[in-house]
NUGU-270391 format. One record per residue: chain; residue in one letter; x negated, y negated, z of N, C-alpha, C in turn. Coordinates in steps of 0.02 Angstrom, whole numbers, plus 50000, padded with zeros to 5 digits. Layout:
BEGIN
 ch aa  n.xx  n.yy  n.zz ca.xx ca.yy ca.zz  c.xx  c.yy  c.zz
  A  A     X     Y     Z     X     Y     Z     X     Y     Z
...
***
This chain:
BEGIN
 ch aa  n.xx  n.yy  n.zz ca.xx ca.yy ca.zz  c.xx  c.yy  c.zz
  A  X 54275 42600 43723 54244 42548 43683 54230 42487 43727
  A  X 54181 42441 43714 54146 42407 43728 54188 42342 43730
  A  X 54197 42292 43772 54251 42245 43769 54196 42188 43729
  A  X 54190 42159 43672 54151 42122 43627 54171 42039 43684
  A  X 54103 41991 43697 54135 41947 43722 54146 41891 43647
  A  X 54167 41816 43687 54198 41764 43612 54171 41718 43653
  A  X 54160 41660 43596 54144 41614 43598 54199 41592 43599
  A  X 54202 41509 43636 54223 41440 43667 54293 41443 43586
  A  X 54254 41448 43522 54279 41443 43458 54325 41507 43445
  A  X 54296 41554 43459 54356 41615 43452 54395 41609 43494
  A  X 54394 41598 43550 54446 41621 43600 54494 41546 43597
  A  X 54469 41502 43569 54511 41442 43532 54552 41459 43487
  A  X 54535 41491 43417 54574 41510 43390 54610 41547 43387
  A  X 54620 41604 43440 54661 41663 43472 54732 41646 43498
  A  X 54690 41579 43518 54770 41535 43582 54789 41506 43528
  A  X 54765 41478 43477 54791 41407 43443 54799 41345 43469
  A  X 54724 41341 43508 54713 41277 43546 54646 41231 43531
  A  X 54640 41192 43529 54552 41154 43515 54507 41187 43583
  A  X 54453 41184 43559 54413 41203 43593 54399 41171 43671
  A  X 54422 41099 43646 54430 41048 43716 54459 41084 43767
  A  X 54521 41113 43735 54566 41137 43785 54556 41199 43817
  A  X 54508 41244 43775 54494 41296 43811 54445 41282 43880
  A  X 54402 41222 43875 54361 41203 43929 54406 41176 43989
  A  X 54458 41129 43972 54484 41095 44004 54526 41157 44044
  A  X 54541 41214 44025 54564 41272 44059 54529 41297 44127
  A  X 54467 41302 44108 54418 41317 44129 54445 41390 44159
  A  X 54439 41435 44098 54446 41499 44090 54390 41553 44131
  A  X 54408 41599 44163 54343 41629 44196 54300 41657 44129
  A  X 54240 41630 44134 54177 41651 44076 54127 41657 44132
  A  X 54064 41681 44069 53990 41699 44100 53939 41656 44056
  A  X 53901 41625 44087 53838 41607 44049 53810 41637 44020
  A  X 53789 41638 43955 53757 41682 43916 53716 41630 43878
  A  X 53629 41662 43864 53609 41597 43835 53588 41539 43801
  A  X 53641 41502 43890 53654 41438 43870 53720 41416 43879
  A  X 53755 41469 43839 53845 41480 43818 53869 41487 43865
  A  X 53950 41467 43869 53999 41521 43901 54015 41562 43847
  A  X 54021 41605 43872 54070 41664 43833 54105 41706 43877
  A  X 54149 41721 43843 54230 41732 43872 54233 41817 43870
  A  X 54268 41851 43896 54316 41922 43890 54374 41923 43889
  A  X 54426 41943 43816 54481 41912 43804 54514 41918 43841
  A  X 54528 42007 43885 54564 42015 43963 54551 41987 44025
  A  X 54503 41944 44029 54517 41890 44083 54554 41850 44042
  A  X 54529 41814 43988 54572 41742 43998 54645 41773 43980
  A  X 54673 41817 43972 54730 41834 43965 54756 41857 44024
  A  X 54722 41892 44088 54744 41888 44137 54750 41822 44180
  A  X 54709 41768 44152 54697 41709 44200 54749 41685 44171
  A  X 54770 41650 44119 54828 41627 44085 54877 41671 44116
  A  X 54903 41742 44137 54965 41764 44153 54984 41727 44233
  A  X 54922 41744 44246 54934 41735 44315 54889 41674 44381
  A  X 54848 41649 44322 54820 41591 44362 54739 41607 44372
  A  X 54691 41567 44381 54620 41594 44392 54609 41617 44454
  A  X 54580 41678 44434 54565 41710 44536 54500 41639 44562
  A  X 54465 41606 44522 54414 41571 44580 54466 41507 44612
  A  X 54549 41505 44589 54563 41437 44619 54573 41391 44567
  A  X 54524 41374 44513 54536 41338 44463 54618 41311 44424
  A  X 54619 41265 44421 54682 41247 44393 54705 41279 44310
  A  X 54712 41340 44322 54738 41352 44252 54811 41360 44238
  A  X 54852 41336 44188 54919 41320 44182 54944 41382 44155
  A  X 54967 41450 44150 54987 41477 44119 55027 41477 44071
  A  X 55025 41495 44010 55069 41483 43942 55072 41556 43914
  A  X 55121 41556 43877 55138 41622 43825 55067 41627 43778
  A  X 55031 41677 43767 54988 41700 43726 55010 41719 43649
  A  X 55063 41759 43669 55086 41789 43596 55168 41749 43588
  A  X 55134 41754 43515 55214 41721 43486 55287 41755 43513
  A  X 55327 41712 43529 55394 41735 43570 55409 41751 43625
  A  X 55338 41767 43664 55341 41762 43736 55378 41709 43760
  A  X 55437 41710 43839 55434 41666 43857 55406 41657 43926
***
């Protein structure tokens, strides 16, 4: 199956974060257009382990009870 990409807004509400914050991540996305749009297994790999371009991303627990 086909990995569906998300918008700035879905992948906001996935984390339970404002949308600000998903930018301020600056999550690996693709232009689409106009958009970014996201693939939920990057930003879930970038959040585990940091962005491969360098970017300052802070890693946090995704799912409830992670620590």
């Amino acid at each position: 199956m086909i990995e569906p990409f998300l918008t700035k807004r879905q992948v906001a509400d996935k984390l339970q974060v404002s949308p600000r914050t998903i930018q301020r991540l600056h999550l690996p996305h693709m232009r689409i257009g106009g958009q970014n749009r996201y693939l939920w297994s990057e930003v879930i790999a970038a959040l585990k382990t940091g962005s491969p371009d360098g970017a300052k991303v802070v890693p946090f627990p995704t799912e409830k009870g992670a620590a």
